[in-house]
C-alpha positions as CSV (number, residue, x, y, z in Angstrom):
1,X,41.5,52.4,103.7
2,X,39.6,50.4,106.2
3,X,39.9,51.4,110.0
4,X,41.3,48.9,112.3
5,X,39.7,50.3,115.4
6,X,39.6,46.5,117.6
7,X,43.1,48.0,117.6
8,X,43.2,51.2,118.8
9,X,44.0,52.6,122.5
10,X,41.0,53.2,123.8
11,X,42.7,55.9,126.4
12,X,45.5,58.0,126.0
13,X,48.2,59.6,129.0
14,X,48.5,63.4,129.0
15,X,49.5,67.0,131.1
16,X,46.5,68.3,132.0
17,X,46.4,72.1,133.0
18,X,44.3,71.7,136.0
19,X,44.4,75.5,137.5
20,X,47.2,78.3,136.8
21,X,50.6,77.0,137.8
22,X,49.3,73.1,138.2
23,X,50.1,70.6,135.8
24,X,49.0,66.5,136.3
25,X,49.0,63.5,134.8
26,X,45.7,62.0,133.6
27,X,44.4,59.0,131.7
28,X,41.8,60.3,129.1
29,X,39.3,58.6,127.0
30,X,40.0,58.3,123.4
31,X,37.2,59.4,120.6
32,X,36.9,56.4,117.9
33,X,38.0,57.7,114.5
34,X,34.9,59.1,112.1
35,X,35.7,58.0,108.4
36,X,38.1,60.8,107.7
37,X,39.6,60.8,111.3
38,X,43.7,59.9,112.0
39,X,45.1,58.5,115.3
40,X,47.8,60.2,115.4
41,X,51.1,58.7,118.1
42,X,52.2,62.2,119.1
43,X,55.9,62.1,118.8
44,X,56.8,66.0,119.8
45,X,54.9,69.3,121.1
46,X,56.4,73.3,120.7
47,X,55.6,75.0,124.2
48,X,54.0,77.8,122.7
49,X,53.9,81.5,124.5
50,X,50.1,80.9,124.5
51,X,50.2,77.8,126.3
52,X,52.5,79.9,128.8
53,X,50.1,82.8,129.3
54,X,47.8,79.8,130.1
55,X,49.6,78.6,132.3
56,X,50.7,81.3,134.2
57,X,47.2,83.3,134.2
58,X,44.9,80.5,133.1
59,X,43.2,83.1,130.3
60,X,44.2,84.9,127.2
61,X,41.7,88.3,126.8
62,X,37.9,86.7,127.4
63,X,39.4,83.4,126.7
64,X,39.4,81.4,129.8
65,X,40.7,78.0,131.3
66,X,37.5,76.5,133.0
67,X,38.1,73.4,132.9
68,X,41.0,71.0,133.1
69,X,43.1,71.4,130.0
70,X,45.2,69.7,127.7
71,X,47.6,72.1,126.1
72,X,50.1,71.7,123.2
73,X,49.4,72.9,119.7
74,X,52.7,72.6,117.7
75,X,52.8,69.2,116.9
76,X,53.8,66.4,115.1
77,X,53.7,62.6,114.7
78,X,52.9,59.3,113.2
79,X,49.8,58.1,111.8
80,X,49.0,54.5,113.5
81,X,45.5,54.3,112.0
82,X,43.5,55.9,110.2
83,X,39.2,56.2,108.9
84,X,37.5,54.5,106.5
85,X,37.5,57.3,104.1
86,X,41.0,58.7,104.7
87,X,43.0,59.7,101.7
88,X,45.3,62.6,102.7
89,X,47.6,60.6,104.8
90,X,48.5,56.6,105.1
91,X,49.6,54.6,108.0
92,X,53.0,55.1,108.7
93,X,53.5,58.9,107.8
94,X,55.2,61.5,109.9
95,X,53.1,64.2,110.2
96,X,53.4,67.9,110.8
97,X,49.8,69.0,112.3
98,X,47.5,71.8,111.6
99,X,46.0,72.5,114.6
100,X,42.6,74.3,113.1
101,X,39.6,72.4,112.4
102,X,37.1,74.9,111.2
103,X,33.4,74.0,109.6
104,X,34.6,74.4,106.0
105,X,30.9,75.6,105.4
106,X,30.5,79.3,106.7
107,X,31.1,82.8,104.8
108,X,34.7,83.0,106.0
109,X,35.6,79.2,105.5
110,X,33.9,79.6,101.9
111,X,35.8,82.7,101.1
112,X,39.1,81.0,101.9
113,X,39.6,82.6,105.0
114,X,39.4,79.9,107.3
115,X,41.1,80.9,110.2
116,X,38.1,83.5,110.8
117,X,35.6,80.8,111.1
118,X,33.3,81.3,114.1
119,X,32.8,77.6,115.0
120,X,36.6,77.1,114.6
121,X,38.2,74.3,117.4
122,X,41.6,74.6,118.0
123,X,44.3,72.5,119.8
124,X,44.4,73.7,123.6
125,X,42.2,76.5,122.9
126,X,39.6,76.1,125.7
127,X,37.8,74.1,125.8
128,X,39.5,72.1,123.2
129,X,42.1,69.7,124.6
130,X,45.4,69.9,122.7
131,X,48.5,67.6,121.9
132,X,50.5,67.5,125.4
133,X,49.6,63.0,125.1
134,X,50.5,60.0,123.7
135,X,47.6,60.3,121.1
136,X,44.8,62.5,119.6
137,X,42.7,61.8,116.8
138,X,42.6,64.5,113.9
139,X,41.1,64.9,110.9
140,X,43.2,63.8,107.8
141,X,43.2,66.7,105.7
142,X,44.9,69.0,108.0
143,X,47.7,66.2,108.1
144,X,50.8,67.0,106.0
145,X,53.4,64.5,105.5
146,X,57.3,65.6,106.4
147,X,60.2,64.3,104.7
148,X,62.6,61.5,106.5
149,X,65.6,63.8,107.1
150,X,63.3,66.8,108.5
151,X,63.1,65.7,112.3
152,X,59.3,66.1,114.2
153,X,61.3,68.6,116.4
154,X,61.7,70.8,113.7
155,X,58.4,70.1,112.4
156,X,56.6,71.3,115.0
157,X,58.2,74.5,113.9
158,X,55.6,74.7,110.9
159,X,52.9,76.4,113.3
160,X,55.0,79.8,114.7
161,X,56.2,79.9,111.2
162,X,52.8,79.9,109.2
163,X,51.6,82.8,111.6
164,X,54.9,84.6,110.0
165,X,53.8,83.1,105.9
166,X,50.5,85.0,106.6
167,X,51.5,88.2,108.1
168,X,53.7,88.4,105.1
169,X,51.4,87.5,102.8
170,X,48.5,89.1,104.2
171,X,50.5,92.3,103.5
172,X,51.5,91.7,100.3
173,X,55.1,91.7,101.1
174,X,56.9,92.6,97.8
175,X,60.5,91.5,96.8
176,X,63.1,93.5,97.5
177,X,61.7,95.2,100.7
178,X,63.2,96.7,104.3
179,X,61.2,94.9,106.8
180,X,61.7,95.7,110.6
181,X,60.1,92.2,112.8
182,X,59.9,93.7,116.5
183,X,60.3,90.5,119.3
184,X,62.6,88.1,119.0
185,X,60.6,84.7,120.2
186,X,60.0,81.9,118.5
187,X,56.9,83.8,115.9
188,X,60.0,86.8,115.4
189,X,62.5,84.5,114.5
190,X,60.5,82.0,112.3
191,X,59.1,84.8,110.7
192,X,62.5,85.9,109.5
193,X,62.7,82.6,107.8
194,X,59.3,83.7,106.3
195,X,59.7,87.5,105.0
196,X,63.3,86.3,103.6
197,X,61.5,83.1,101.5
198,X,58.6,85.9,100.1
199,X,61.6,88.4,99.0
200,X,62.8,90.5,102.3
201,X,66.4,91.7,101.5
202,X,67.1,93.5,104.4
203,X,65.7,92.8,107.9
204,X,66.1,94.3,111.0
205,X,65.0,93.3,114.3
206,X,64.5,94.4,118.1
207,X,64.7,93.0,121.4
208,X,65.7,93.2,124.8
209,X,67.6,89.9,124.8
210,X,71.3,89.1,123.3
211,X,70.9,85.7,123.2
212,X,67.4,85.8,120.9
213,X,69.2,88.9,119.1
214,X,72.1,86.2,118.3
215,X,69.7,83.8,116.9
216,X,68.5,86.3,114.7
217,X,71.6,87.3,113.3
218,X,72.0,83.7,112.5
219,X,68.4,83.4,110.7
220,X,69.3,86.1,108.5
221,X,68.9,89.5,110.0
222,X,71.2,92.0,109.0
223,X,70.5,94.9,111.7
224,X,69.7,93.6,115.2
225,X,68.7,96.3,117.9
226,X,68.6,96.0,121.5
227,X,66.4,98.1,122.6
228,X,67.5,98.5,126.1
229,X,70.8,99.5,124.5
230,X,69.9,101.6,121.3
231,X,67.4,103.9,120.4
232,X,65.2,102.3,117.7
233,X,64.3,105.0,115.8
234,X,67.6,106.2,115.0
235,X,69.5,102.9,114.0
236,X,66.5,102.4,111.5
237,X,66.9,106.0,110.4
238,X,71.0,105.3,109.9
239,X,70.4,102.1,108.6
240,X,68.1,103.3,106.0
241,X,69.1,107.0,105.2
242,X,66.1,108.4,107.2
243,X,63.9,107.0,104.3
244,X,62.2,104.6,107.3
245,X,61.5,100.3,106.8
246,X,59.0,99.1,104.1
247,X,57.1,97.1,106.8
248,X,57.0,96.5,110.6
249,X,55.8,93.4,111.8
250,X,55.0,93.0,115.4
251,X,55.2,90.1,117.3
252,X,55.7,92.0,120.6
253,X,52.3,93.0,121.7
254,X,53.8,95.8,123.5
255,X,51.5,98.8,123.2
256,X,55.1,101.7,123.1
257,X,56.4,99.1,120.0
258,X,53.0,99.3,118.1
259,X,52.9,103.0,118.5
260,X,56.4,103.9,117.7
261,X,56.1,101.3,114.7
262,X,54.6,104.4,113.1
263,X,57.4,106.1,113.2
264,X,59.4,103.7,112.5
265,X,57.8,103.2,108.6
266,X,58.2,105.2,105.3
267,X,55.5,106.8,103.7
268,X,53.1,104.5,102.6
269,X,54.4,101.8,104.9
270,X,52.5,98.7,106.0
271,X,52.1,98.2,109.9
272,X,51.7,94.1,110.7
273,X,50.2,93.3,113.7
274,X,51.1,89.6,115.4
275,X,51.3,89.8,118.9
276,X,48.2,90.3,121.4
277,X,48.7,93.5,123.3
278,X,48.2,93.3,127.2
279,X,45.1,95.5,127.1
280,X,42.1,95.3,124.5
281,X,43.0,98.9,123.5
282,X,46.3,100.7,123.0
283,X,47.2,104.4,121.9
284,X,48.1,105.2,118.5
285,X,49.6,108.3,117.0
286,X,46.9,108.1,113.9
287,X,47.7,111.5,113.3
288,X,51.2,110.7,111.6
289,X,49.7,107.2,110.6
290,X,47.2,109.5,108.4
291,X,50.0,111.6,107.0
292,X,52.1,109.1,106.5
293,X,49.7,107.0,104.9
294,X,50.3,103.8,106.9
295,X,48.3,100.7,106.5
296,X,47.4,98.2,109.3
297,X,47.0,94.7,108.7
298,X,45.8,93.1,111.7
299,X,46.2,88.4,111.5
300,X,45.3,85.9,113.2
301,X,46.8,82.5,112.8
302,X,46.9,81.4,109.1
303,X,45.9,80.0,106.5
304,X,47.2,77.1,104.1
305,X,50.5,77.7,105.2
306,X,51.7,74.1,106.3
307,X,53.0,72.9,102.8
308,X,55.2,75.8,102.4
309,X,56.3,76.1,105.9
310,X,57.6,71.9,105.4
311,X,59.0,73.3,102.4
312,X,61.0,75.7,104.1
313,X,62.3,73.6,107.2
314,X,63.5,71.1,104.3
315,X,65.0,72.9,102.6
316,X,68.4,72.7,104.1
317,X,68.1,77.2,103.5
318,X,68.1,78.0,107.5
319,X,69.5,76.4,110.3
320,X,66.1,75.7,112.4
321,X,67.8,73.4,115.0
322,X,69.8,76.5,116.2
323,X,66.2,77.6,118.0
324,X,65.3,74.4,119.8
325,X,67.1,74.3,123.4
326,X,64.8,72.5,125.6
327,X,63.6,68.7,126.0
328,X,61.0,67.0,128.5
329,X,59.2,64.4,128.7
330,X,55.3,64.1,129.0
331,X,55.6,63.7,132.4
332,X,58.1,67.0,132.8
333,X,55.2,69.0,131.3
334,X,55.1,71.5,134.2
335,X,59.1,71.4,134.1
336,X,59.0,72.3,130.5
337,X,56.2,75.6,130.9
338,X,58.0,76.7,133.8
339,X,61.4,76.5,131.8
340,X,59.8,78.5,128.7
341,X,58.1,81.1,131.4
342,X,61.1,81.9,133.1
343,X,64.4,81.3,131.2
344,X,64.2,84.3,128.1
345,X,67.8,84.5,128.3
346,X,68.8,81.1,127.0
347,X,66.0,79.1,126.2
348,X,63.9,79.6,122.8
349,X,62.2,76.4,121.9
350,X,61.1,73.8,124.9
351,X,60.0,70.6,123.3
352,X,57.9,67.8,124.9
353,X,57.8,64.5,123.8
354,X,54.6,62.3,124.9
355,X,55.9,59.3,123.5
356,X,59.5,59.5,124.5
357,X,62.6,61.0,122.4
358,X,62.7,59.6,119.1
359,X,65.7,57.4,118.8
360,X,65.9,58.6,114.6
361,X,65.5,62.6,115.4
């Protein structure tokens, strides 16, 4: 597939993070496509709650904003041209985009675990600009074509959702299990639709919010706690005849939910760790983690998730457009963070569209 690159844009318009709390609009240089490169025509972006805590604080742990950033990481698009050598994808697909690009070369890349690579370069993880423009350029193989009646909205969906396909698989989630999922945001309530696609039968879930507990309900889950409302531990004791839940997986962070997870599990119960705690280090009970037997699966991201994540949102199985509420334009990028930082009570997904609101989604 030859590259037509007299035709591409050689610059692209995009929502730079120029310091905590200060969005603008720049012009930026566009790289020329390698032989296996994509231009991609971004055509929606997921405000994720990392590109948030970005926002807000300008760092994540020891990963810091030091330069001017372009955020945006769940994405999806058209191709408009592509390398030399590019055989994943053609001209004119819709796209959902993998947002990875690790060596393919080292121990962990080798061993299949690519999300562990140390050289790894991920969208609007600094200092790598992400998808908040009109264009990027991407390497074809993490490009995954989405059906015609699955709209990009929905398809930027595939990234919270893969970190959910992991954490289940990662644990060896086994049909027929009690699984507790602990934070309702967009990771929780995608990774419903996960642990009920690997076999989950009975899920429960916590939060502080009734609006996300509502949406939850409506993705499947069949005990939803409010925890500002109901003591935890005893509605999972009722609800499962003191026996405790087959798995917890955390997408909270919150250092009181990890501990009282332990609690929370039977015997021989698996403890799934999501969300990044406030603080590097966070008390345990390992005491009745020992004597319970408990393991701990810690994740991070995911790994060849994206074809059954598409698979999912096709599927027709779970109503996916229930959880996007918000819509901006690139230039509303600010608008759009702000909206996802402060509005917990009534907004889940904020999308951004860099190229305008399809008129087919």
């Amino acid at each position: 597939m030859k590259a037509l690159t007299s035709e591409l844009p050689q610059k692209t318009k995009a929502a730079v993070l120029m310091k905590p709390m200060q969005v603008a609009m720049e012009e930026r240089a566009l790289a020329g496509l390698g032989p296996h490169d994509v231009l991609v025509k971004v055509m929606a972006v997921g405000v994720c709650g990392s590109d948030v805590h970005y926002y807000e604080h300008g760092r994540i742990g020891r990963k810091a904003v030091e330069n001017p950033l372009i955020q945006g990481h769940e994405c999806a698009g058209l191709v408009v041209q592509a390398g030399a050598e590019v055989t994943q994808v053609k001209i004119g697909d819709r796209v959902a985009i993998e947002p990875g690009m690790s060596c393919f070369r080292c121990e962990y890349c080798k061993a299949g675990k690519y999300n562990l690579c140390p050289s790894v370069r991920f969208l609007s993880s600094p200092p790598v600009d992400g998808a908040f423009a009109e264009y990027i350029v991407h390497p074809d193989h993490l490009l995954f074509p989405i059906p015609d009646h699955l709209s990009y909205e929905e398809a930027t969906l595939v990234e919270p959702l893969s970190v959910g396909i992991h954490a289940c698989r990662r644990a060896g989630l086994e049909a027929g299990s009690t699984v507790l999922i602990a934070g309702m945001g967009p990771v929780g309530l995608t990774a419903i639709i996960a642990a009920r696609a690997l076999g989950a039968e009975n899920i429960a879930v916590t939060d502080v919010e009734p609006f996300r507990l509502g949406l939850a309900a409506e993705m499947g889950a069949k005990l939803c706690v409010n925890v500002l409302e109901r003591d935890t531990a005893e509605a999972i004791a009722q609800w499962t005849g003191g026996r405790g839940v087959d798995m917890v997986i955390d997408t909270s962070g919150h250092a009181g939910v990890i501990d009282s997870s332990i609690e929370w599990l039977k015997r021989g119960g698996k403890l799934v760790l999501i969300g990044f705690p406030a603080a590097e280090k966070v008390p345990l009970n390992l005491t009745l983690l020992l004597q319970k037997e408990i393991a701990m699966y810690g994740t991070f991201r995911y790994t060849n998730t994206y074809p059954l994540g598409i698979e999912l949102l096709a599927s027709g199985r779970f109503d996916t457009k229930k959880l996007i509420t918000d819509f901006y334009s690139l230039e509303d990028t600010a608008l759009a963070l702000e909206r996802a930082r402060t509005n917990k009570k009534g907004s889940m997904k904020v999308i951004v569209y860099p190229n305008g609101k399809p008129s087919n989604d």
